[in-house]
Structures are given as C-alpha cells and as structure tokens.
MIMARDO-61208 format. One record per atom (N, C-alpha, C): residue number from 1; y, z, x; residue in three letters. Coordinates in Angstrom, 1 decimal. Atoms other than C-alpha are relative to their C-alpha. Layout:
# MIMARDO-61208
(NUM (Y Z X) ALA)
...
***
This chain:
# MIMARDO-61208
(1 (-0.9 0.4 1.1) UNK)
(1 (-63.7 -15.6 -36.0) UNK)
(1 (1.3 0.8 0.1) UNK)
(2 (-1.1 -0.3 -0.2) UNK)
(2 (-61.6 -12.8 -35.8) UNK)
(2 (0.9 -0.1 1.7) UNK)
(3 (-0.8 0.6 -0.9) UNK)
(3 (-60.6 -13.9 -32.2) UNK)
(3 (0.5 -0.8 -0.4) UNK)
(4 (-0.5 1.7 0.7) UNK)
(4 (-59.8 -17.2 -33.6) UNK)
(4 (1.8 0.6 -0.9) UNK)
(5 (-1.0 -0.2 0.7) UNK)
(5 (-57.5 -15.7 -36.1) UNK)
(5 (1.1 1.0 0.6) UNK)
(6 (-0.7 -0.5 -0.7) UNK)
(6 (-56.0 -13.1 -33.8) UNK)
(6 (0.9 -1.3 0.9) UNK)
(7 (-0.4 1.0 -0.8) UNK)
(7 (-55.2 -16.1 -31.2) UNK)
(7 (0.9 -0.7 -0.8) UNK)
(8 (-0.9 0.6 0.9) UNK)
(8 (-53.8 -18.4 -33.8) UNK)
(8 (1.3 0.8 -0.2) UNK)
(9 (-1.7 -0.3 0.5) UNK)
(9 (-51.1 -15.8 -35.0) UNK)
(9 (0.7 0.6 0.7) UNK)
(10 (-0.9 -0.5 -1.4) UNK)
(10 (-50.0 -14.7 -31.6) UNK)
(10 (0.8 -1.6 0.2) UNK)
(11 (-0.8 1.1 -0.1) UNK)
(11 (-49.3 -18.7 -31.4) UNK)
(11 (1.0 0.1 -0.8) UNK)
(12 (-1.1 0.5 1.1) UNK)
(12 (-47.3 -18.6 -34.6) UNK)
(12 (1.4 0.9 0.5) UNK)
(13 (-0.7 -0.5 -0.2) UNK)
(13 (-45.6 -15.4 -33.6) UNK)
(13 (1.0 -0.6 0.9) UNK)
(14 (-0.5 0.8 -1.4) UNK)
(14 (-44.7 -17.1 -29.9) UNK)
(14 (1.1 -1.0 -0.4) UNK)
(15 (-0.4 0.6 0.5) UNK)
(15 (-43.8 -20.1 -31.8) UNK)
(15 (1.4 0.2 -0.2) UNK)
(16 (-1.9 -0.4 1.1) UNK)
(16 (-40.9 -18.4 -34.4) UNK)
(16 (0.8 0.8 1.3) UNK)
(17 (-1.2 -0.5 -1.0) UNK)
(17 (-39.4 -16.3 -30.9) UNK)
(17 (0.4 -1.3 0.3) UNK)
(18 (-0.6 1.3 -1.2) UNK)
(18 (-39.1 -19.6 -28.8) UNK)
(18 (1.1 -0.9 -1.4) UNK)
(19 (-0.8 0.9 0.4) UNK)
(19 (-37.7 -21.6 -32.1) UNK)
(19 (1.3 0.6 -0.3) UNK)
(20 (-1.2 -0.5 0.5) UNK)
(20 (-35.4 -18.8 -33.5) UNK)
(20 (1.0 0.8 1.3) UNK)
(21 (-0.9 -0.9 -1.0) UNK)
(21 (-34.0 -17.4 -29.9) UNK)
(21 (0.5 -1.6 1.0) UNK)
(22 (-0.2 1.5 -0.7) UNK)
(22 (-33.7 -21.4 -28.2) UNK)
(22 (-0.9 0.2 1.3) UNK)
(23 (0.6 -0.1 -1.2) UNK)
(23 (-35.2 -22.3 -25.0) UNK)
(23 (0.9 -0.3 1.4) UNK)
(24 (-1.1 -0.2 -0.7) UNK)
(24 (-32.3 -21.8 -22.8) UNK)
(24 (0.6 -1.5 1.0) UNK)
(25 (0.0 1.5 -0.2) UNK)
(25 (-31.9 -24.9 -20.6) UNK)
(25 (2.1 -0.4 -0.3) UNK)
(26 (-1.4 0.5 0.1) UNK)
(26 (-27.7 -25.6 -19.6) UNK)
(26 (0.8 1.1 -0.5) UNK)
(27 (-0.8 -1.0 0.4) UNK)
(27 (-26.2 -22.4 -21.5) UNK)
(27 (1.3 -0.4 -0.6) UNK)
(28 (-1.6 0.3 1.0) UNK)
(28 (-22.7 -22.2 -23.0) UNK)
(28 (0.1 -1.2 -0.8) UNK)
(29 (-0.2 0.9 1.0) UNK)
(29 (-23.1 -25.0 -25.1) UNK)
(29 (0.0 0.6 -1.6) UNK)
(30 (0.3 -1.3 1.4) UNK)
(30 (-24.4 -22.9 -28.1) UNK)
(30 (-0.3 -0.9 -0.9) UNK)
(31 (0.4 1.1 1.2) UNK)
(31 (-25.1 -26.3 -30.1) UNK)
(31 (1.3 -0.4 -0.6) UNK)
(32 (-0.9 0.2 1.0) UNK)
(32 (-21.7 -26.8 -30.9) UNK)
(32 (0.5 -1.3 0.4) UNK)
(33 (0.4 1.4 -0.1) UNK)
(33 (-21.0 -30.9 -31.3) UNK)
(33 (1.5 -0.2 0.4) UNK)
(34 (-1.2 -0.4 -0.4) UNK)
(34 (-17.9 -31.6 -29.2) UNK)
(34 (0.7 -0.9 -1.2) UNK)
(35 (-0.7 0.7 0.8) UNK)
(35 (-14.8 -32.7 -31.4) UNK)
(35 (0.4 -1.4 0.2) UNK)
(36 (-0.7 1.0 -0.3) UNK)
(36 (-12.7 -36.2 -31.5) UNK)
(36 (1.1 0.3 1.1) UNK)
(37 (-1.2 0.0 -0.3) UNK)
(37 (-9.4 -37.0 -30.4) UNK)
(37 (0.5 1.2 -1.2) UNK)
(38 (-1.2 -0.9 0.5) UNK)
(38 (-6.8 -34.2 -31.5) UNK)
(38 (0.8 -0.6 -0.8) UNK)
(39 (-1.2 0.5 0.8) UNK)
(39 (-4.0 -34.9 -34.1) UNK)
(39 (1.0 0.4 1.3) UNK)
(40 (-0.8 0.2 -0.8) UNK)
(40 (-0.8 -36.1 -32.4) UNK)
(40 (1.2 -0.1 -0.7) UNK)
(41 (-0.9 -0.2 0.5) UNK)
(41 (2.5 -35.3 -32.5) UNK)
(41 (1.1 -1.5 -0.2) UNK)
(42 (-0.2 1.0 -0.1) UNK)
(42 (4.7 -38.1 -33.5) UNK)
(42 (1.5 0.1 -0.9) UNK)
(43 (-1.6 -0.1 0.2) UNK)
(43 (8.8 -38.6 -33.9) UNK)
(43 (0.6 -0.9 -0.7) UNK)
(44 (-0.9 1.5 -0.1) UNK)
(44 (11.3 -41.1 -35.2) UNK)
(44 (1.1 1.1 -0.1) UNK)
(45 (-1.3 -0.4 -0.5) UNK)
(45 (14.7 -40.4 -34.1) UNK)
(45 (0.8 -1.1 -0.9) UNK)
(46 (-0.9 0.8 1.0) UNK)
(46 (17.2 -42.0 -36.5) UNK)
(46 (1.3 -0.1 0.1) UNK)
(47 (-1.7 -0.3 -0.6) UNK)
(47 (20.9 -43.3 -35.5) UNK)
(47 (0.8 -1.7 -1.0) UNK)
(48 (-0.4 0.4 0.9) UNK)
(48 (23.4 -45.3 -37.3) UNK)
(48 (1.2 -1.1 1.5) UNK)
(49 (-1.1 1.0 -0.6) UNK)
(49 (25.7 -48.3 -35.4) UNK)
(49 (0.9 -0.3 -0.5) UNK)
(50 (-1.3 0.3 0.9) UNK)
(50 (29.2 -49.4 -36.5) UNK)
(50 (-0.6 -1.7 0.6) UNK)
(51 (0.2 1.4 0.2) UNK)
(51 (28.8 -53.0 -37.8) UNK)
(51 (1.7 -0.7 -0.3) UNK)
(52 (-1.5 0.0 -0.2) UNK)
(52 (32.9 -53.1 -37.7) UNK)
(52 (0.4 -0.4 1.1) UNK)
(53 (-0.3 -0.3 -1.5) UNK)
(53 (35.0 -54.2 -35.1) UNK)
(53 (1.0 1.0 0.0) UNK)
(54 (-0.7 -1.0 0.1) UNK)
(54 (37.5 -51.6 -36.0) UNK)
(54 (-1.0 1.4 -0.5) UNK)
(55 (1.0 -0.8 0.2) UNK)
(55 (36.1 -48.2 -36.0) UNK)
(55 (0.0 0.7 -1.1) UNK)
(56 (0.2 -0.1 1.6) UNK)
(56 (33.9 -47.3 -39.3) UNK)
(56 (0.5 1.6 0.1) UNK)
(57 (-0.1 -1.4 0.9) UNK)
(57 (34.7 -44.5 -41.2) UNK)
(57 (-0.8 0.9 0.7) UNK)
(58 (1.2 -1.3 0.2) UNK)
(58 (33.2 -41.1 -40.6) UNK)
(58 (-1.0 -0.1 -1.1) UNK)
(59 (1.2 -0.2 0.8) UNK)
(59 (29.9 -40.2 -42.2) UNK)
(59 (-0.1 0.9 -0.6) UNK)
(60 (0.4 -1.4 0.3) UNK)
(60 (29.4 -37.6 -44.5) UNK)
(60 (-1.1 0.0 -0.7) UNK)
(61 (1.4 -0.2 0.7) UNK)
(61 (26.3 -38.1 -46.3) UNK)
(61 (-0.7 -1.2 0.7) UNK)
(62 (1.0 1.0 -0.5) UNK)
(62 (23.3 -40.1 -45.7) UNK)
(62 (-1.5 0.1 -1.2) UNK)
(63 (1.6 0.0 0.6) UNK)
(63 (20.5 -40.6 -47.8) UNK)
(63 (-0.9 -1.2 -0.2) UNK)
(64 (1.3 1.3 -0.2) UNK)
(64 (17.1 -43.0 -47.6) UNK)
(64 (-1.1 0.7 -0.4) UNK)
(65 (1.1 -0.4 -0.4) UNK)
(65 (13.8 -42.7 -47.6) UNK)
(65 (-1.0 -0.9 1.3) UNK)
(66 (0.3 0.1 -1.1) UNK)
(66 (11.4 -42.7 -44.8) UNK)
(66 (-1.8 -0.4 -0.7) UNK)
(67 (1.2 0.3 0.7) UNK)
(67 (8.0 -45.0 -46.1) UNK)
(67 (-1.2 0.7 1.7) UNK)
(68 (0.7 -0.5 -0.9) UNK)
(68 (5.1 -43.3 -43.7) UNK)
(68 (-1.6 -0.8 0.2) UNK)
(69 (1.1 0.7 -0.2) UNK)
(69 (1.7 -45.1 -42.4) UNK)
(69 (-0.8 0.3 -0.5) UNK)
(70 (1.0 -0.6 0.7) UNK)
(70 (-1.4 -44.2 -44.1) UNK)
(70 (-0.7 1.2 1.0) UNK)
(71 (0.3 -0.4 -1.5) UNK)
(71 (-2.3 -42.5 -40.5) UNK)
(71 (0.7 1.4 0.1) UNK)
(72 (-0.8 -1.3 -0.2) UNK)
(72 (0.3 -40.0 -40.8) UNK)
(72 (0.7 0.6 -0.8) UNK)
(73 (-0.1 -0.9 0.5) UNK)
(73 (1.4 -37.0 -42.6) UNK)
(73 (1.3 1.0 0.6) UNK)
(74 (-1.1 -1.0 -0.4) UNK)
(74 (4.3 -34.0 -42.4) UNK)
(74 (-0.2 1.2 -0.6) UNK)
(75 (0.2 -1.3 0.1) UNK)
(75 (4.1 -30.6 -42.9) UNK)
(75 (0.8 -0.1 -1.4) UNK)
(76 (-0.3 -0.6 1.3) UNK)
(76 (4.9 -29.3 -46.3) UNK)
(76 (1.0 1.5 -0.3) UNK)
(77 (-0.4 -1.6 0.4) UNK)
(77 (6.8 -26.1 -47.5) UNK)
(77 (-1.6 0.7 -0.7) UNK)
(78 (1.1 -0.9 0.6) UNK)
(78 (4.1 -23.3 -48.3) UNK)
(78 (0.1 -0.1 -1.6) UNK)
(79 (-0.5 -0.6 1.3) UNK)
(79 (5.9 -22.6 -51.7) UNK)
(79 (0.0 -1.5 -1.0) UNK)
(80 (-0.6 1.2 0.6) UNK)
(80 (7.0 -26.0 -52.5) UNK)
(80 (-0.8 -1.6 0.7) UNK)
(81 (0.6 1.6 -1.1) UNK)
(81 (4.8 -29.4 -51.0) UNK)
(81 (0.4 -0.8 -0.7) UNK)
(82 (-0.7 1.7 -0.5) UNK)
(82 (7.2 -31.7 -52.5) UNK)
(82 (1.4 0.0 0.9) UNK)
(83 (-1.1 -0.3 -0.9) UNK)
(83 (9.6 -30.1 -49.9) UNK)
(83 (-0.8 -0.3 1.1) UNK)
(84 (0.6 0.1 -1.4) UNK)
(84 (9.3 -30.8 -46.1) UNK)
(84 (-0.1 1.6 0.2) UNK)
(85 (-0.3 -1.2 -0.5) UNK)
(85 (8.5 -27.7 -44.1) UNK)
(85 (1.1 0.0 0.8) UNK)
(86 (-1.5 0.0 -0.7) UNK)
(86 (11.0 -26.2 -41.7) UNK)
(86 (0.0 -0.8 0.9) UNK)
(87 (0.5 0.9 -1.2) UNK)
(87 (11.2 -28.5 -38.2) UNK)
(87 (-0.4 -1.7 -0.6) UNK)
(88 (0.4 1.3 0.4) UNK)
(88 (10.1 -31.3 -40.2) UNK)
(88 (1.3 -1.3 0.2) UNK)
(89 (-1.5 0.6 -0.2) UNK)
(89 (13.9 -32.6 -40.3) UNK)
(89 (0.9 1.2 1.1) UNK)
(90 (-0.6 -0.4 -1.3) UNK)
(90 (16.0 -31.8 -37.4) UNK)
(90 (1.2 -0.5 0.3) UNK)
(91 (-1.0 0.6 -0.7) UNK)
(91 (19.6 -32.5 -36.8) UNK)
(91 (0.1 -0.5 1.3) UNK)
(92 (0.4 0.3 -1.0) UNK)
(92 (19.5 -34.5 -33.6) UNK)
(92 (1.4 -0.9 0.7) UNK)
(93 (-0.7 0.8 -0.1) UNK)
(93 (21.6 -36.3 -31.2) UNK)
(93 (2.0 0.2 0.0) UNK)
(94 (-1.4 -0.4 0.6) UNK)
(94 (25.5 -36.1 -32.6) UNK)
(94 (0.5 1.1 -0.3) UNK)
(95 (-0.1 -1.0 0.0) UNK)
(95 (24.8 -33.1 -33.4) UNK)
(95 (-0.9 1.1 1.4) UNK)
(96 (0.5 -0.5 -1.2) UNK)
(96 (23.6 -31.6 -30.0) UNK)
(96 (0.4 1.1 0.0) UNK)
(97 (-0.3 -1.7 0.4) UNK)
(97 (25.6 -28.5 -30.9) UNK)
(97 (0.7 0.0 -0.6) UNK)
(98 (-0.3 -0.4 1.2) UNK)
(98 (27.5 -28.8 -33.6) UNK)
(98 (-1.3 0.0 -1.0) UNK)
(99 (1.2 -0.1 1.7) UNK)
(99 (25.1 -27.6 -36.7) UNK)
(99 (-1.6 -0.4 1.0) UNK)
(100 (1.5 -0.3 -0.5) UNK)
(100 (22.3 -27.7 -34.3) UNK)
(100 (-1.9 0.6 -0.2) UNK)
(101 (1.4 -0.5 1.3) UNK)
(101 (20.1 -25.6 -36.1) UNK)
(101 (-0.5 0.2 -1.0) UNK)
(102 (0.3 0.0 1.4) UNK)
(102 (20.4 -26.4 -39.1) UNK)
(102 (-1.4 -1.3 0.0) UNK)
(103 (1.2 0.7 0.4) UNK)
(103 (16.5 -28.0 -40.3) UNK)
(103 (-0.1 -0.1 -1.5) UNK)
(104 (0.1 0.2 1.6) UNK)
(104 (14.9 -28.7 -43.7) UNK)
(104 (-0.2 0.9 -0.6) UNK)
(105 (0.3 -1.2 1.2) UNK)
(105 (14.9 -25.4 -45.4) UNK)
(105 (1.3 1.2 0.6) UNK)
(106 (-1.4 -1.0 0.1) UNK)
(106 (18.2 -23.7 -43.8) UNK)
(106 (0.8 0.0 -1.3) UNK)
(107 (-1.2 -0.5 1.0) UNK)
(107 (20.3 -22.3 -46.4) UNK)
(107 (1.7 0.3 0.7) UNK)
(108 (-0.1 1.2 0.7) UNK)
(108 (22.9 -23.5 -47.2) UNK)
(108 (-0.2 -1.4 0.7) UNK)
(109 (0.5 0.6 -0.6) UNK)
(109 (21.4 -26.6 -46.7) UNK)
(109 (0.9 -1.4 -0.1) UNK)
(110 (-0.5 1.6 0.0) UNK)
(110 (23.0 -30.1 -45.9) UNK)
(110 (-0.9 -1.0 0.3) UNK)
(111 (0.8 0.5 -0.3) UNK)
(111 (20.1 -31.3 -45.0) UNK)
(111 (-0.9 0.3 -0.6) UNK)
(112 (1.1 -0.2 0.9) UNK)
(112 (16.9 -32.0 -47.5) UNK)
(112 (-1.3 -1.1 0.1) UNK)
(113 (0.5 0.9 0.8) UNK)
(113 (13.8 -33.6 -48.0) UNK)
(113 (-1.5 0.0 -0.8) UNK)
(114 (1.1 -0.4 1.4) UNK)
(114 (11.5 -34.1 -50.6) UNK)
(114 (-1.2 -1.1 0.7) UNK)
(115 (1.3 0.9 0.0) UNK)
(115 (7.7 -35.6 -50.1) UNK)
(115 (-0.7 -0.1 -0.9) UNK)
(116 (0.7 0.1 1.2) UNK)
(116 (5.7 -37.1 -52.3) UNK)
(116 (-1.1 -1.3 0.8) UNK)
(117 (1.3 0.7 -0.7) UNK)
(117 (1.8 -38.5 -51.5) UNK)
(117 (0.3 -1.4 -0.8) UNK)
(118 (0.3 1.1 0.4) UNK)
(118 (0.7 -41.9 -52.4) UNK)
(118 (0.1 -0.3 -1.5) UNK)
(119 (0.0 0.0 1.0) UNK)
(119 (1.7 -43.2 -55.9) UNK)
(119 (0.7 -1.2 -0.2) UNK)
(120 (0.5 -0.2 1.0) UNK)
(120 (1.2 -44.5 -58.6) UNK)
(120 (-1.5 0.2 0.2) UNK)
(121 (1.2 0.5 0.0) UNK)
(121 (-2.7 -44.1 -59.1) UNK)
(121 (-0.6 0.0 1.5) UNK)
(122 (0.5 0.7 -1.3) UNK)
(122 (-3.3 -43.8 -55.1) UNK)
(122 (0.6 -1.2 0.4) UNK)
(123 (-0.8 1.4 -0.8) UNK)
(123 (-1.3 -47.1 -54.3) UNK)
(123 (1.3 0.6 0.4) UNK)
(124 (-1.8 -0.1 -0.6) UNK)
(124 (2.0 -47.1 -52.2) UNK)
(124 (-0.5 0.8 1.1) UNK)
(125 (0.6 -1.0 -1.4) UNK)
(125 (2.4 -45.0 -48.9) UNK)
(125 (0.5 1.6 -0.1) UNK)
(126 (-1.1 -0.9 -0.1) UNK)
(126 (3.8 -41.6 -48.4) UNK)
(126 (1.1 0.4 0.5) UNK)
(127 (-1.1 0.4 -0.7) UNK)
(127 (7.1 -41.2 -48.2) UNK)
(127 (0.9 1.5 -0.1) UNK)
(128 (-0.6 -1.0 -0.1) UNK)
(128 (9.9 -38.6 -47.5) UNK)
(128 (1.7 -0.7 -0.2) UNK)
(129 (-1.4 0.1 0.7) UNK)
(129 (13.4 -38.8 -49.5) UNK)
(129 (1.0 1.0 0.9) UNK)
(130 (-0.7 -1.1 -1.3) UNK)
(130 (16.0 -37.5 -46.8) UNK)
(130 (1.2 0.0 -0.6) UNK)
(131 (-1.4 -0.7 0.4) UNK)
(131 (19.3 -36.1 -48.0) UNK)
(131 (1.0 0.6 0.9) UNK)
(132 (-0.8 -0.8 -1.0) UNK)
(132 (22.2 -35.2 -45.5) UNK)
(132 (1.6 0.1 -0.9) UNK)
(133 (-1.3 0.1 1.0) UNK)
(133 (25.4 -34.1 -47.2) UNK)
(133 (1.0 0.8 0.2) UNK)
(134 (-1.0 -0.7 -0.5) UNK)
(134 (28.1 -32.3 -46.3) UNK)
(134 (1.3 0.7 -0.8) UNK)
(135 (-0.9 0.6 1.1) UNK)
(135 (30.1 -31.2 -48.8) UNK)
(135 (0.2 2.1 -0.4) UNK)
(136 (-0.4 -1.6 0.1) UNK)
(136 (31.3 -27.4 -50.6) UNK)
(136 (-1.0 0.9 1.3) UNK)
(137 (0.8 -1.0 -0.4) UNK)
(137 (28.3 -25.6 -49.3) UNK)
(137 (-0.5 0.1 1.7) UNK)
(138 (-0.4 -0.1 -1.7) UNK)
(138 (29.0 -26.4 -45.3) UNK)
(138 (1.7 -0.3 0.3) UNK)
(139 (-1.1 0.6 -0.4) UNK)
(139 (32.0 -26.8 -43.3) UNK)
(139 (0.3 -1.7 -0.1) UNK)
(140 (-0.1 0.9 0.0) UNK)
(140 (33.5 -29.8 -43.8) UNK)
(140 (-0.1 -1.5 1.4) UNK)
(141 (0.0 0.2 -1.5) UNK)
(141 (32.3 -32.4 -41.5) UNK)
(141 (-0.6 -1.7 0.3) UNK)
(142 (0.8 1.1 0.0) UNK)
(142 (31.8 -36.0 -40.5) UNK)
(142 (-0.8 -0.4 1.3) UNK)
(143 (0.3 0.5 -1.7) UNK)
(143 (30.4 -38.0 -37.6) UNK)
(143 (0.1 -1.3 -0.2) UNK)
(144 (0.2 1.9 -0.1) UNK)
(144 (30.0 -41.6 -36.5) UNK)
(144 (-1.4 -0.2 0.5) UNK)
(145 (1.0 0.8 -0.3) UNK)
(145 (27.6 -43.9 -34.7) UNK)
(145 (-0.7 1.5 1.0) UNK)
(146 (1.2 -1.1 -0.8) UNK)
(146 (24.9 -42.2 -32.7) UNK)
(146 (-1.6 0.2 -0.4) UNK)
(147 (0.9 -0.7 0.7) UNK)
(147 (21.4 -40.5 -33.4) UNK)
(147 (0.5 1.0 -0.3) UNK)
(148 (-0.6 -1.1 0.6) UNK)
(148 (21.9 -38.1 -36.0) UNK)
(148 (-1.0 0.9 -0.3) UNK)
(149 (1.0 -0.3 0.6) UNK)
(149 (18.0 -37.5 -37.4) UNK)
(149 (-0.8 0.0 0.7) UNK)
(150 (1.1 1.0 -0.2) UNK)
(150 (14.4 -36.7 -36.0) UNK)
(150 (-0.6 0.5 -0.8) UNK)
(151 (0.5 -0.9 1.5) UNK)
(151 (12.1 -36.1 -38.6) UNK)
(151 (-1.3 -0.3 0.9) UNK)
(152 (1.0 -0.5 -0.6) UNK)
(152 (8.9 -34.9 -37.3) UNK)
(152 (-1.3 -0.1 -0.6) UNK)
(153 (1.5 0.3 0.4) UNK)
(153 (5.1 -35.9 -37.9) UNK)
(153 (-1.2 0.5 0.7) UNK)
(154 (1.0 0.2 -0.4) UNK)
(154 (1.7 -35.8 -37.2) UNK)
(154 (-1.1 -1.2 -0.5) UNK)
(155 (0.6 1.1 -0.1) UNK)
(155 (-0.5 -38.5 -36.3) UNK)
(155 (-1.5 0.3 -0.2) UNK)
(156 (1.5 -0.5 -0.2) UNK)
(156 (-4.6 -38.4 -37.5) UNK)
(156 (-0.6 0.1 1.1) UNK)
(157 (0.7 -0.3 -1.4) UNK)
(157 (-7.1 -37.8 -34.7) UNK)
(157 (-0.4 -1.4 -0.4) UNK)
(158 (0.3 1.3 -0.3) UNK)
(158 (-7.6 -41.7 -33.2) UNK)
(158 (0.7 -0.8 -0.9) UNK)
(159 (-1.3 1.4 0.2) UNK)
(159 (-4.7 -43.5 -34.9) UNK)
(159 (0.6 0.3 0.6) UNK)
(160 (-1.1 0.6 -1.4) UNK)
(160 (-2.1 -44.9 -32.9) UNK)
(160 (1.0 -0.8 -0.5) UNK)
(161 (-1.3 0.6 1.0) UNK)
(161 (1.0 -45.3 -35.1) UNK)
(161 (0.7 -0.7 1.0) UNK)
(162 (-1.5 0.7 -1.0) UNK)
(162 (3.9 -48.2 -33.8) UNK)
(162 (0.7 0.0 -1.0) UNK)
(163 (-0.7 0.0 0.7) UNK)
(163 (6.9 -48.3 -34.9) UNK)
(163 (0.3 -1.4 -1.2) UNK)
(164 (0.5 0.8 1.2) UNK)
(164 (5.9 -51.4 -37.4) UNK)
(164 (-0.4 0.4 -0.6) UNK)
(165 (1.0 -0.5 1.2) UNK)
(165 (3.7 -49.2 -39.2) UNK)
(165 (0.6 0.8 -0.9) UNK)
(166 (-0.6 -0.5 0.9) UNK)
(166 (6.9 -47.2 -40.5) UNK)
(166 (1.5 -1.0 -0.3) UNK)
(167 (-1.5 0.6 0.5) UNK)
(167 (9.7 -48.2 -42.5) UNK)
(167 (1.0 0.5 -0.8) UNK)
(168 (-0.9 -0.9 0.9) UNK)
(168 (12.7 -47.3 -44.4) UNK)
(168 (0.9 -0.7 -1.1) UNK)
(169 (-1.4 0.5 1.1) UNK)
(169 (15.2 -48.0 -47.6) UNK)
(169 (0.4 0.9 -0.7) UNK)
(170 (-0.9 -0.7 1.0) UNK)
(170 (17.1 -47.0 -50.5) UNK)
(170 (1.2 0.8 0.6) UNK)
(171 (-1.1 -0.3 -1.2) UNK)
(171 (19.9 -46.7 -47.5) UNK)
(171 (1.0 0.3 -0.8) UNK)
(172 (-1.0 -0.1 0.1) UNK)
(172 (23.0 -45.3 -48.5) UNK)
(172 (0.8 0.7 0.6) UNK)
(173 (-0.8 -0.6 -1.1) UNK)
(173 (25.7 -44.2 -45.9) UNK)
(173 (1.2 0.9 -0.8) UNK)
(174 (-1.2 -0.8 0.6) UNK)
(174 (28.7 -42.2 -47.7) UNK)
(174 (1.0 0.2 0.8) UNK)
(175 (-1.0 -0.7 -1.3) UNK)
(175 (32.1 -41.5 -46.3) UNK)
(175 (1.0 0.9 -1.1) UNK)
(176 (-0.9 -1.4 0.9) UNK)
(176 (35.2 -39.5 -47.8) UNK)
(176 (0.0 -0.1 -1.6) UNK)
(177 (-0.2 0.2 2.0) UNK)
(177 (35.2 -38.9 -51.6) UNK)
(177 (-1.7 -0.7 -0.7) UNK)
(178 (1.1 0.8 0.5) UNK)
(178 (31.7 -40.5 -51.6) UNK)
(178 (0.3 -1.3 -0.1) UNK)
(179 (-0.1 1.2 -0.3) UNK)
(179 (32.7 -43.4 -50.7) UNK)
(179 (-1.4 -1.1 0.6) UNK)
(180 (1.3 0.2 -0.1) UNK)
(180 (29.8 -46.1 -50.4) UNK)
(180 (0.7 -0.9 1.2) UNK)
(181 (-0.6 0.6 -1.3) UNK)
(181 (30.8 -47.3 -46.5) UNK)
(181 (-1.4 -0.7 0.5) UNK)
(182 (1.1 0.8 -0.4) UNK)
(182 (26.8 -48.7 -45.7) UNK)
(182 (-0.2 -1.4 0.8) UNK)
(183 (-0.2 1.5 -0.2) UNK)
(183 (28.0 -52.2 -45.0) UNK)
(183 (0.8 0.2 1.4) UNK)
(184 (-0.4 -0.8 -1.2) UNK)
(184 (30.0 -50.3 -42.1) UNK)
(184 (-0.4 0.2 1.2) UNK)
(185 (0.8 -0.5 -0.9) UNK)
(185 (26.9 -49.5 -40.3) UNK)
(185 (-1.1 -0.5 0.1) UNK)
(186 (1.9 0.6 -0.1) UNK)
(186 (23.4 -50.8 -39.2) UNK)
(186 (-0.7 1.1 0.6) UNK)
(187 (0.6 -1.5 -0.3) UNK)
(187 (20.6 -48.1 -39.2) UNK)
(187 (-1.5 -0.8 0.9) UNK)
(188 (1.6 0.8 0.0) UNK)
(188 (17.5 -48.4 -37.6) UNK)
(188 (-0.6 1.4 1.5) UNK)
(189 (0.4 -1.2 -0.4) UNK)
(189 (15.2 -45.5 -35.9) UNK)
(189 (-1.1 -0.5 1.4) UNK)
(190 (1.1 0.0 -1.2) UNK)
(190 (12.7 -45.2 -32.5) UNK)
(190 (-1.1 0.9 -0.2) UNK)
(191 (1.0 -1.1 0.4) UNK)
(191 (9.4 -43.7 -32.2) UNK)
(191 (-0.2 0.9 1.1) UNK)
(192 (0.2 -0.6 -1.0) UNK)
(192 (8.5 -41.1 -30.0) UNK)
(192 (-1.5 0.5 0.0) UNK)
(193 (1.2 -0.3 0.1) UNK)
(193 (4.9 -40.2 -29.3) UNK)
(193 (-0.2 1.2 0.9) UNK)
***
C-alpha cells in the first residue's frame, strides 16, 4: 500500500513539472497567438480648382469639415481630444515651402482642427472641423488653386477605406476682407494609402 501511494505521488509530482514547465516541442513560440492585420496609415490630400475663367481670387481662409468612415480614426491632442494632435493636419502642396511647417498645434496657429466622435446618442460619423486662416496672427498671406491640405489618419486593422467612404461640407473658401469667394472654386480631395 505504501508503494501504491509512494508511486501515485511521484506521478502527480511528474505530472505538475511536465504541465507547469511545457513539453517543449518547436520553441520560441512561448504560446503567444499571432496578431491580425496592423492599423494603416491613411491620407487625403485636399486642393481647391478655380471654377472662373478669369483668375479667382487669392485664398485666405478655408474652413469645412472632413466627415470620417466608421473604420477610421485621428490622433487626438493629449491635453485636449477635441483637438487634432500635431501631424494630424499638414500644410501641403502650395505650400511646399512657404509655411511648411506649420501643423495642427503650431503656435501661432493658422491652421486648426477640432474632433468630435460620433453624435448625437452614437449616430453620425466622426468628423474633424478644419480651420485655415490667415489673418493678424501670421504673415499676411494668400494662395490659389493647388493642394493646400493633408490631414492624416489611421485605418483599423482589416478595413480598407476608398475614397467613397469619406466625405466633406460646411465648405467655405474666403478671400480678402473675408470675403465669401466659394463659388470661385471647386474643392475636392485624393486618398493616399
């Protein structure tokens, strides 16, 4: 008998090594369950056309908003998440070196935008209110037709945003004195993946 019971708890012992140390078999895996697809980075570049045959006015403000797919998301300010973070907006294009480095949290800023999630109640998409303005608190400064905007995203792991799945309004173009010139220009953005 006490063989019996000796033998048995050498099994058990045996047992709890082999379950709590593994039984080796392939290595470096370590049990860890591989992940999906990665989050993807994802662009729209934004430029303005003269709808004139005489050439429109300079630009000096710009403001819209940019409605976002349910798929995709933008970085936030730490301090502030109904601000974009920095990089999020990006002078682009027209500006290739004028004001080049001005983004969404340079001071003084001519460039802003505000985010705000899905709403009312969870309905609607998330969208980002973009602000470009040019005015005491920069040099004075217009431009014309061209890309002027890219505003910067990310895409969830295994969606596969097209440029149907974003859209934009509340367009308003500005030129000198605040002038509402809109009708001047036809806007319309690319995606970059």
């Amino acid at each position: 008998m006490k063989r019996n019971c000796l033998l048995a708890l050498g099994c058990m012992m045996l047992l709890g090594i082999l379950v709590t140390t593994g039984c080796g078999g392939g290595g470096g895996g370590g049990g860890v369950v591989p992940l999906g697809p990665a989050p993807t980075a994802v662009a729209l570049k934004f430029r303005t056309y003269s709808s004139v045959a005489t050439p429109a006015p300079g630009i000096e403000s710009v403001g819209f908003r940019v409605l976002l797919p349910a798929g995709v998301t933008v970085a936030t300010d730490p301090v502030n998440s109904s601000l974009t973070a920095p990089g999020v907006l990006k002078l682009s294009g027209v500006f290739a070196t004028t004001f080049k480095n001005i983004s969404s949290q340079t001071y003084p800023r001519p460039l802003q935008g505000s985010y705000s999630t899905a709403k009312p109640a969870g309905s609607g998409r998330n969208a980002i209110r973009i602000d470009l303005l040019f005015n005491a608190s920069t040099p004075a400064y217009s431009f014309g037709p061209g890309e002027f905007l890219t505003v910067n995203g990310t895409a969830a792991a295994g969606f596969v945003p097209v440029k149907s799945s974003f859209s934009f309004d509340e367009l308003i173009i500005g030129g000198s004195l605040g002038a509402d010139i809109t009708s001047n220009y036809k806007f319309d953005f690319t995606m970059v993946r």
